[in-house]
KENU-659673 format. One record per residue: residue in three letters; x, y, z of N, C-alpha, C in turn. Coordinates in steps of 0.05 Angstrom, whole numbers, plus 5000, padded with zeros to 4 digits. Atoms other than C-alpha are relative to their C-alpha. Layout:
# KENU-659673
ALAXYZXYZXYZ;...
END
This chain:
# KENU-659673
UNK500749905026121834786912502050224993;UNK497349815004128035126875497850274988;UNK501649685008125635896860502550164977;UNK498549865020128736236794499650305004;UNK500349775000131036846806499450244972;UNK500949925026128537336755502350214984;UNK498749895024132337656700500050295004;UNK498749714995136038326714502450124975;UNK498749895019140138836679502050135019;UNK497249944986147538936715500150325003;UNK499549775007147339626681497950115017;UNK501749884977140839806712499749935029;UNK500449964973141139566777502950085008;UNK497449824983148739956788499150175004;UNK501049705004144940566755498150005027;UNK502249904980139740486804501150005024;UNK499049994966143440316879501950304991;UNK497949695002148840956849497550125010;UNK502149744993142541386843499050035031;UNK500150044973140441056914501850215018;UNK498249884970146241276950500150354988;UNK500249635004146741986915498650095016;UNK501849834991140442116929500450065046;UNK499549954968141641967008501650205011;UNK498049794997147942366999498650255003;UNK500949745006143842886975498850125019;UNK501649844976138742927023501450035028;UNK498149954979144042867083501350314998;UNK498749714997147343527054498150174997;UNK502449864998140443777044499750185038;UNK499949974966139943737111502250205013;UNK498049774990146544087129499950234987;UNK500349735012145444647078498150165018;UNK503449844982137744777110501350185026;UNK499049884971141944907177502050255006;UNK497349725011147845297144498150264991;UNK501849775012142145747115499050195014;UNK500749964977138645857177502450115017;UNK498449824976144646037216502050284989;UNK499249805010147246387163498150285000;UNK501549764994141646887163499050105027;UNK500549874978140846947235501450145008;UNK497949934990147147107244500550254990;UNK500449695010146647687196498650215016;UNK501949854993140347957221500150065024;UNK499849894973141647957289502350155001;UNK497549754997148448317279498450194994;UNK500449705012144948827239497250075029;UNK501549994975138548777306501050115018;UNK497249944979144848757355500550325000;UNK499749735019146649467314498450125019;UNK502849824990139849817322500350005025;UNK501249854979138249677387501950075019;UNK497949824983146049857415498650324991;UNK499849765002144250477381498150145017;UNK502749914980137150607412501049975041;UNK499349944977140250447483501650274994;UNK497949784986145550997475497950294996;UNK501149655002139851507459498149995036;UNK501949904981136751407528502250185024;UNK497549844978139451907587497950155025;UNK501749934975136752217649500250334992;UNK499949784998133252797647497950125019;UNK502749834979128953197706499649775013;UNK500450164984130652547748498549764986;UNK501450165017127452137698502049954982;UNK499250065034130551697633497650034977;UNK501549985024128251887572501749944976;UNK499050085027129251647505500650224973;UNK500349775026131452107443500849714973;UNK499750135025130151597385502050064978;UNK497849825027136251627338498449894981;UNK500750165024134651517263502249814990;UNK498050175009140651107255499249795006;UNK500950284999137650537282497949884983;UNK502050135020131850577238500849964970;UNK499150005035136150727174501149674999;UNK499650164999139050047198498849704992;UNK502650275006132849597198498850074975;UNK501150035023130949967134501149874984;UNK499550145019135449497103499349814985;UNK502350255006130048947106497850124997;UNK502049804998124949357076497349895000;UNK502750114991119248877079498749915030;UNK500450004981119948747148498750165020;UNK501149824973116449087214501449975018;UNK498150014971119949337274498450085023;UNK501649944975117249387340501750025024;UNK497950034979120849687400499250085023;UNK500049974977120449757470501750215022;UNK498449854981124150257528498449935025;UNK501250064974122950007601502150235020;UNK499049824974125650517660501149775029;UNK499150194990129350237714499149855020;UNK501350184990123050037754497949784990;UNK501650255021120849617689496450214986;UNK502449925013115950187671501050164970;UNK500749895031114550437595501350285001;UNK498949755012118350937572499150124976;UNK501250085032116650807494499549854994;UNK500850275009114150377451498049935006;UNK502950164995109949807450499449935031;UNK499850094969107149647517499849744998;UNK500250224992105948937508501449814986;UNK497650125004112048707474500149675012;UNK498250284982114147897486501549985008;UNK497550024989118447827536500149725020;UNK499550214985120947277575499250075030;UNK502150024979117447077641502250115017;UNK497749854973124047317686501950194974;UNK497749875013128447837654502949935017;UNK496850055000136747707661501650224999;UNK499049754999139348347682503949914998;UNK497250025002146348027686500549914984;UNK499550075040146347777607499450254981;UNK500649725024146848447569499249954985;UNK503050105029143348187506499749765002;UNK501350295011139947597493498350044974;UNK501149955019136347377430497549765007;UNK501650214999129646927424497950094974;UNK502950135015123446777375497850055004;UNK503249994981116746967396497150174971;UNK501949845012109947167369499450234998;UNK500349834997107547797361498150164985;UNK501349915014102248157331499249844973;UNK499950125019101047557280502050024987;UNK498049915007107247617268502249795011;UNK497250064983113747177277502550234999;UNK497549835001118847557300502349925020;UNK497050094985126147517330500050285010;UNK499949754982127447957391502050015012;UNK497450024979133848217423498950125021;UNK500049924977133948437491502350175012;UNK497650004985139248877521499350175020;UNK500049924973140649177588502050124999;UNK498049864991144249747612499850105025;UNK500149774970145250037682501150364997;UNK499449755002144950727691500650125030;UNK498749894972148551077757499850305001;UNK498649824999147151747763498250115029;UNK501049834977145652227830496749874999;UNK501949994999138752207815498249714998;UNK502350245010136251547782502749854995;UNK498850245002139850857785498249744993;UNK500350145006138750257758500749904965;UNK499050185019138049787704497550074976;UNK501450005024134749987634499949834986;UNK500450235027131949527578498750044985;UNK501750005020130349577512500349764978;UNK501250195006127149147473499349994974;UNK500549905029127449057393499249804989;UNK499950185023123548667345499649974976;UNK500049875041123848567271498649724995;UNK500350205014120048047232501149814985;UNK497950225012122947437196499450064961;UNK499249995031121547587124502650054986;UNK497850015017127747767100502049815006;UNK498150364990131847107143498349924978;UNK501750155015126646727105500850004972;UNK500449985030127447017038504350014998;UNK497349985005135647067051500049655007;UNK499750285000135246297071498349824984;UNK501350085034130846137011501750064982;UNK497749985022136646406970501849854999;UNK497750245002141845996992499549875002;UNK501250265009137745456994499949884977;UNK501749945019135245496934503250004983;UNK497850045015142745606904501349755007;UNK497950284989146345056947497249724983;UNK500450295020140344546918500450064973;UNK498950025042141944756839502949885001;UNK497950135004149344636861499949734996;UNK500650305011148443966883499349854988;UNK501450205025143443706839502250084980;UNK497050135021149043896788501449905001;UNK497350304993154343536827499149774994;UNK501350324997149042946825499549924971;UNK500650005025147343046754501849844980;UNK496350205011155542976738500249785012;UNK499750214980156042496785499549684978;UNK501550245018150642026744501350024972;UNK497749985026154042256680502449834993;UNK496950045008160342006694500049695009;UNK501450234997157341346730499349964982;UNK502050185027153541096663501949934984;UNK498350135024159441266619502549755016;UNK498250084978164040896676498649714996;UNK501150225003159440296677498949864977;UNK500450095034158340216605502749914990;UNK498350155016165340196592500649755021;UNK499850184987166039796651499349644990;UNK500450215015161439336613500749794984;UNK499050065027163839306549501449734993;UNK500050395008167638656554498449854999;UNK502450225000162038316572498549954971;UNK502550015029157838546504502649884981;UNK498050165021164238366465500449655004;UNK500750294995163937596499498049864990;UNK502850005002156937626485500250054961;UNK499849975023158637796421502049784982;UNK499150235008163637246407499449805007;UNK501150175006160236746432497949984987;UNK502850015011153636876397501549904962;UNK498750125020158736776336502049774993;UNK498750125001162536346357498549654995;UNK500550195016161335536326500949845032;UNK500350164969158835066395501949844988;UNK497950155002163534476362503050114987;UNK496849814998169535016347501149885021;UNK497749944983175734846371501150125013;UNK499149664994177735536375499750095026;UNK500849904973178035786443499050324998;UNK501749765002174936486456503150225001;UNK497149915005181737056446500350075033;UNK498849864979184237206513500250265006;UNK499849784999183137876545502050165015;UNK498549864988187538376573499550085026;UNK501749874982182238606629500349775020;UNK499050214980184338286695497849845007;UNK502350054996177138306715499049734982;UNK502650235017173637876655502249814999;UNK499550255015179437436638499749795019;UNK501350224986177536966694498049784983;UNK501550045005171736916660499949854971;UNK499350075026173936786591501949765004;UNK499150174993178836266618497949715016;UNK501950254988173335926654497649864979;UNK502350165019167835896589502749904976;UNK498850205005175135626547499049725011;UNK498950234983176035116607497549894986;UNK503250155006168134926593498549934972;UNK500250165017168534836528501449794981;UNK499450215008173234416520500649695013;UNK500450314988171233956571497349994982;UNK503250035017164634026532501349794967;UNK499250175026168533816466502249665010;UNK498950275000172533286498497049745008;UNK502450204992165732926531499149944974;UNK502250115025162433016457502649784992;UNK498650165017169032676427499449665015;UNK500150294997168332116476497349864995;UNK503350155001160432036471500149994968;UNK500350125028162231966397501449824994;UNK499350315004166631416394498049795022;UNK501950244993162031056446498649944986;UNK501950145022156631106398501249854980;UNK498150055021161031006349500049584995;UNK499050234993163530326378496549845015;UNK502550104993156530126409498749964966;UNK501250125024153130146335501249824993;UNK498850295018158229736309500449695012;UNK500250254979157629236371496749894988;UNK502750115000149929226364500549894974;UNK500450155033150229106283500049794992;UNK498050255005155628606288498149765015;UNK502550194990150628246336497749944990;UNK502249975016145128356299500149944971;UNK500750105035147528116223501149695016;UNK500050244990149827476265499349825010;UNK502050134991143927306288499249924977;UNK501350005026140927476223501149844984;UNK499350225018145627046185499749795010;UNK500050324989144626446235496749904994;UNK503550085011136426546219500349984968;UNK499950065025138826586147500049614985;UNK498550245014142525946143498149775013;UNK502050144996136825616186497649984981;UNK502050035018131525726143500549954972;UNK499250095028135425586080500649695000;UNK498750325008138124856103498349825002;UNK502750205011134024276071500249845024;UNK499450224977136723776134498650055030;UNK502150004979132123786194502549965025;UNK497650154976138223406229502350235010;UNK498849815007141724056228499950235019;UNK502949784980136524486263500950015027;UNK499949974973138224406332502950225007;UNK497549774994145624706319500450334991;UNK499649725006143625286285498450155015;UNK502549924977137725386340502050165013;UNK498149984972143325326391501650294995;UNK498549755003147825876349499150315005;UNK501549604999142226476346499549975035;UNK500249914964141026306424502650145012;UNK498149944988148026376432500250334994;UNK498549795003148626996392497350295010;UNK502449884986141327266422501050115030;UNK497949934977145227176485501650335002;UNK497149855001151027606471497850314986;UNK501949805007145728106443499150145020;UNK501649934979142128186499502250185034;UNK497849884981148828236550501550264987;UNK498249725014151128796505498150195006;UNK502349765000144829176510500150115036;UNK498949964974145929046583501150165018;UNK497649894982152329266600500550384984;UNK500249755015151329856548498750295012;UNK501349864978145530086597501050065023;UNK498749964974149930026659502350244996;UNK498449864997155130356624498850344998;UNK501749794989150730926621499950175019;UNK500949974980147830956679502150125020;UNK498249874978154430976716501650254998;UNK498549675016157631516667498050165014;UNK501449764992150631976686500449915035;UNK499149954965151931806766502450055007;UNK497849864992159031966765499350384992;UNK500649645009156332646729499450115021;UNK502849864980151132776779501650065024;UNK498850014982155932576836498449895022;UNK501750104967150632166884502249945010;UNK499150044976153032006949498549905021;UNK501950114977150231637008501849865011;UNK497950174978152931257074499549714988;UNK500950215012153430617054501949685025;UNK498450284991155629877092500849884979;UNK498950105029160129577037499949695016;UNK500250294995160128937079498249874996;UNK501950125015153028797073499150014970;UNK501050125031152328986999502049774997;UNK498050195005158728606995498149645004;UNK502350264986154228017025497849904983;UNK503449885015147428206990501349894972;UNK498250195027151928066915500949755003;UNK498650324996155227446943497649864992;UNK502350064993148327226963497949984979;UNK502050075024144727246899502249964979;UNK499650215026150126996855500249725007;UNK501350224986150126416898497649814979;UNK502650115011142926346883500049984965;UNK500550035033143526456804502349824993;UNK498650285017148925946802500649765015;UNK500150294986146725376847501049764985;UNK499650275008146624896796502449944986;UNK497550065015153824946776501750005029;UNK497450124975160224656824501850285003;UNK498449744996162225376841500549995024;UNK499449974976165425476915500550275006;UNK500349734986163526166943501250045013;UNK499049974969166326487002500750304995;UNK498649654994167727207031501249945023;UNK498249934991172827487072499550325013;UNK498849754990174028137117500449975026;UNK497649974984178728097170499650195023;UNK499949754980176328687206497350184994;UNK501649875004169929107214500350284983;UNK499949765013169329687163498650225007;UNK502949764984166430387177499450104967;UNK502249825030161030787134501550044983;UNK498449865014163030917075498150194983;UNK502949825016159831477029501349964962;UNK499350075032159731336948497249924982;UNK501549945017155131186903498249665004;UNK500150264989151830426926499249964979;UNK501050055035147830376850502749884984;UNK497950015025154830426807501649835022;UNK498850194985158730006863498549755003;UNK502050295004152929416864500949984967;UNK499750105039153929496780503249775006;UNK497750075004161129486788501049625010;UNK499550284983162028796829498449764994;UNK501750115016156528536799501149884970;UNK498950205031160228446735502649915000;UNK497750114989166428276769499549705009;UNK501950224985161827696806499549744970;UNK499450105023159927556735502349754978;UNK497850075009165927526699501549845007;UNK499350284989168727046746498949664997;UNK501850185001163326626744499949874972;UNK500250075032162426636660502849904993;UNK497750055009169426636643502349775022;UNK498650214989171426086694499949785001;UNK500550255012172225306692496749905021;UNK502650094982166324866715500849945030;UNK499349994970170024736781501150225007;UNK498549624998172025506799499350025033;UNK500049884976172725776864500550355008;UNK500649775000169826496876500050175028;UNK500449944978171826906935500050424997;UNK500549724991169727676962502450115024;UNK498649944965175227887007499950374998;UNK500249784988174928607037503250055017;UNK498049934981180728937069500050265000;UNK499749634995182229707103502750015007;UNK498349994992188029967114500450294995;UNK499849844998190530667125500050204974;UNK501749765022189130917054498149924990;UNK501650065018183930587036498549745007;UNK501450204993178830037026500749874981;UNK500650085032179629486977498449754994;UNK501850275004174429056947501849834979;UNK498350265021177028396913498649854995;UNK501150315012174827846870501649854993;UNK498450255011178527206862499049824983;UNK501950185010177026696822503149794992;UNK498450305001180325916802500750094964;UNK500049965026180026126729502950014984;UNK497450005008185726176686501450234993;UNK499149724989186726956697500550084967;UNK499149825024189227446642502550045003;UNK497449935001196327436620500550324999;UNK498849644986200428186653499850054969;UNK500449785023201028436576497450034998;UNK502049935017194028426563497550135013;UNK502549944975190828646627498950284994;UNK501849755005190929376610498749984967;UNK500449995034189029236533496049965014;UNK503050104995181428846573498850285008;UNK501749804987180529486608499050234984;UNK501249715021178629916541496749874990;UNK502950125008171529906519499649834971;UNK499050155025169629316472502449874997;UNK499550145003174729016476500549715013;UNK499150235000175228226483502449824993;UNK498450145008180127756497500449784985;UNK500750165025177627236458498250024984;UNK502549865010172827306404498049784993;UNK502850224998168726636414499050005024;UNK501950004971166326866484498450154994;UNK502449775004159827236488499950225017;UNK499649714993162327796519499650254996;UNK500349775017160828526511502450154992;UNK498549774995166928826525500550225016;UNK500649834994164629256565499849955032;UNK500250124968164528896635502150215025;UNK497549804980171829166665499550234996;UNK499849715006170829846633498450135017;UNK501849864991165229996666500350005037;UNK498649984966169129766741501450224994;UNK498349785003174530256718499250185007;UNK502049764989169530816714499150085019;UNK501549954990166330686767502350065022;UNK497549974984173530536814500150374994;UNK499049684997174731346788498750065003;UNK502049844995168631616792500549995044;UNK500450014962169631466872504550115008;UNK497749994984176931686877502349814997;UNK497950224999179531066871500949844977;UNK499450115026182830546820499649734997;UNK500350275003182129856795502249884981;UNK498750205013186929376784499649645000;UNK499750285011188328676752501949885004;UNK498150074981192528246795499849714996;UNK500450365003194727506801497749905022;UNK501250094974190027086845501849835022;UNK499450194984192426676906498849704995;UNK501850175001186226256881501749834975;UNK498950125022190826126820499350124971;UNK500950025024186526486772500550414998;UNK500549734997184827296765499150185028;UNK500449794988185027816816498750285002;UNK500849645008180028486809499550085015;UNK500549834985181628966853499650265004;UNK500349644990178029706877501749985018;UNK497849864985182130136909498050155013;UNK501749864998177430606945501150115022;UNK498449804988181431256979497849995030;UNK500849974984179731397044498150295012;UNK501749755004177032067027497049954999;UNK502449975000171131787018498349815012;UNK501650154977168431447080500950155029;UNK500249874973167031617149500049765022;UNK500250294977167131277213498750055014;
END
C-alpha cells in the first residue's frame, strides 16, 4: 500500500531545523556560560576571602607563651565589599584549641597542615557558605607549631554576581540567535524566489504552448527549468502524435463505415434478387475489414500504454514462439498451409514484455497467412547470437518489393487497396521491436516470399 507523503512548506521546515540547531547551539553555550559564571565569581571571591584571611593570620603572635589574635579591621573592610553577606571566622592554637571565633566552624574530617590554604563548600548555620582554610607555623622559644584560621563568607553575592553574567551572556545570545533567524528567513526567501517565479510562469503559462519556460541564470534551479522544458515537449510531441492517430483512425473507421453503409444502400435499393448474394458477400467483406481495424487499433493501444508503463517479466520466447505457431495451425487447418519452426540452439530467459511480443508475432503469423497464396509455406525460425535474439517469419508469398518496405511500416498505410487490411499490422511490430530495444526489419525470404525480422538486443535477457 503506496503511503502519500503529506504536503510541506520548504520555507518552514528550513525555518524550523535552523531554529532546531540554534537552539541546541544555544543551550550548549548556555551551558558553557553557566560554568564561565560560576568560575568567574569564585574566582573573585575567593581572591578577595584569600585577602581577609592572609590578613587575619598576620594579626596572630605569641604573647605570655600563648598565640593570640589582634583582629585587624582590614580584613573586615574587605568582606564589607559583599555587604549582604555573613562572615564567620575561626583561630585554632597550635594544639587545635580555640583561640576566637566560632567554635564549631565546618571543617574537614583531617586537616592538611602541609597545603597552606585550601578552599571548600560547606553548610553552616543554614547557611551555604565557601570556606578558606590557611595554615601557618609559628617557631618561637616558647610556643611552636602550626596555626589555623578559618574564614567563611556566604554565597549571596557569587550568586547574585553569576546571575549577572548570566543573565547578560543569555540577552547576548538570544540576540546573536534573533540575527541569526533574521538573516536565515531573508536568506531563504530569496533563496526561494525562483521557485515562486516558476510557479508563477507556469501557472501562466498555456499547457499546449510551444514556448519553452525562459531559462535561468541560477545554477541551482536551471536544472530544473531544463527538465519541466524537456517534459513538455515530450508532452507536446506525444499530444502531436496521439492527434494524428486519432486523426488517421477516424478517417479509417468512417471510410469503413460509409462502405458498408453504401453496400446496405445499394442492397436494399436493387429490384434483382439474383444480385443479393454479391452485395451480401461485399458488406461481409467490408464488416470484415471493420472489425480487423477495430482490432489492430486496440492492440495498437495497448502496446503504445505497455511500452509507457515499461512491463517486464522473464519470459521463454521458445515456447511462446511454439504456443503462436500452435494456434495458427489450429485456426488455419482447413487451408494447404505448411507450418514449421526452427531454432538451432537453446535460448536463455529473456525479460520483455510477453503481452506486446505475443501481439507482435501474432500479426506477423497473420499477415503471412492473409496476404499469402493458397499453397504458402509459413516458418518460425529463432536464432542468438552475440548481440542479440532474432525472431523471424517467412512465408512462400510474393513478399514486398525493397522500395516499398519502409513506406508498409507507417500507420495505415496499405499496399494495395483491395485487401482488407488495416494498415496497422507492421506498425504495431515496429513499436513493439523499439519498445524492447530492438528493431524490425523487412527482408527477402529463403522461402521465396517475405522475411519479418525482430532484432531483440541482448540487453534485455538473462541467462
Amino acid at each position: 500500500m503506496l503511503m502519500t507523503e503529506q504536503s510541506y512548506s520548504i520555507r518552514s521546515r528550513m525555518l524550523g531545523r535552523s531554529a532546531l540547531l540554534l537552539l541546541s547551539i544555544f543551550l550548549i553555550l548556555s551551558i558553557g556560560v553557566w560554568h564561565y559564571a560560576r568560575q568567574s565569581a569564585n574566582y573573585s571571591y575567593d581572591r578577595l576571602l584569600n585577602s581577609a584571611s592572609l590578613s587575619i593570620m598576620e594579626g596572630l603572635h605569641v604573647y605570655d607563651k600563648q598565640v593570640d589574635l589582634d583582629l585587624p579591621y582590614a580584613a573586615f573592610e574587605m568582606m564589607q565589599l559583599a555587604n549582604d553577606d555573613k562572615v564567620f571566622y575561626q583561630a585554632l592554637g597550635t594544639q587545635g584549641e580555640l583561640i576566637t571565633g566560632y567554635q564549631d566552624m565546618p571543617l574537614p574530617a583531617k586537616l592538611n597542615v602541609e597545603s597552606p590554604i585550601s578552599f571548600y563548600n560547606a553548610h553552616y548555620l543554614s547557611e551555604d557558605v565557601r570556606v578558606v582554610i590557611r595554615h601557618k607555623r609559628i617557631s618561637e622559644p616558647s610556643v611552636s607549631g602550626w596555626v589555623t584560621v578559618v574564614l567563611a563568607q556566604t554565597l549571596r553575592a557569587r550568586h547574585e554576581m553569576m546571575t549577572d553574567i548570566l543573565y547578560r551572556s543569555f540577552a547576548v545570545l538570544f540576540g546573536i540567535m534573533v540575527c541569526v533567524m533574521i538573516v536565515l528567513w531573508v536568506a531563504i526567501n530569496r533563496a526561494l524566489q525562483p521557485l515562486s517565479l516558476i510557479s508563477k510562469s507556469l501557472a501562466s503559462h498555456s499547457l499546449l504552448s510551444a514556448e519553452p519556460i525562459q531559462p535561468t541564470p541560477i545554477q541551482e534551479v536551471s536544472p530544473l527549468v531544463s527538465a519541466i522544458n524537456d517534459y513538455q515537449a515530450q508532452l507536446l510531441s506525444n499530444l502531436a502524435v496521439m492527434k494524428r492517430f486519432i486523426a488517421d483512425a477516424s478517417h479509417q473507421i468512417r471510410t469503413a463505415q460509409s462502405a458498408t453503409q453504401a453496400q446496405l444502400d445499394i442492397a436494399s435499393q436493387s429490384q434483382n434478387l439474383a444480385d443479393l448474394p454479391e452485395h451480401l458477400h461485399k458488406i461481409r467483406q467490408e464488416h470484415e475489414r471493420l472489425t480487423r481495424l477495430t482490432n489492430q487499433l486496440l492492440a495498437h493501444a495497448m502496446v503504445v500504454h505497455r511500452a509507457d508503463t515499461d512491463v517486464s517479466e522473464q519470459m521463454n520466447l521458445e515456447e511462446l514462439m511454439k504456443q503462436l505457431l500452435t494456434e495458427c495451425v489450429r485456426g488455419n487447418a482447413h487451408r494447404a498451409i505448411d507450418f514449421s519452426y526452427q531454432c538451432e540452439q537453446p535460448l536463455p530467459l529473456f525479460i520483455g514484455d510477453s503481452i506486446s511480443l505475443r501481439e507482435a508475432v501474432r500479426n506477423l503469423l497473420d499477415n503471412a497467412v492473409h496476404y499469402g497464396p493458397e499453397q504458402n509455406q509459413v516458418e518460425i525460425r529463432l536464432q542468438s547470437d552475440s548481440s542479440g535474439i532474432d525472431i523471424m517469419i517467412d512465408d512462400a508469398g510474393s513478399g514486398i518489393p525493397l522500395e516499398l518496405r519502409e513506406k508498409a511500416l507507417e500507420r495505415f498505410h496499405r499496399l494495395e487497396k483491395g485487401l482488407s487490411g488495416s494498415g496497422l499490422g507492421l506498425s504495431i511490430v515496429a513499436s513493439v521491436a523499439e519498445a524492447h530495444g530492438g528493431t524490425f526489419f523487412l527482408e527477402d525470404s529463403p522461402l521465396g516470399g517475405l522475411r519479418a525480422r525482430i532484432h531483440l538486443p541482448n540487453e534485455g535477457k538473462v541467462c
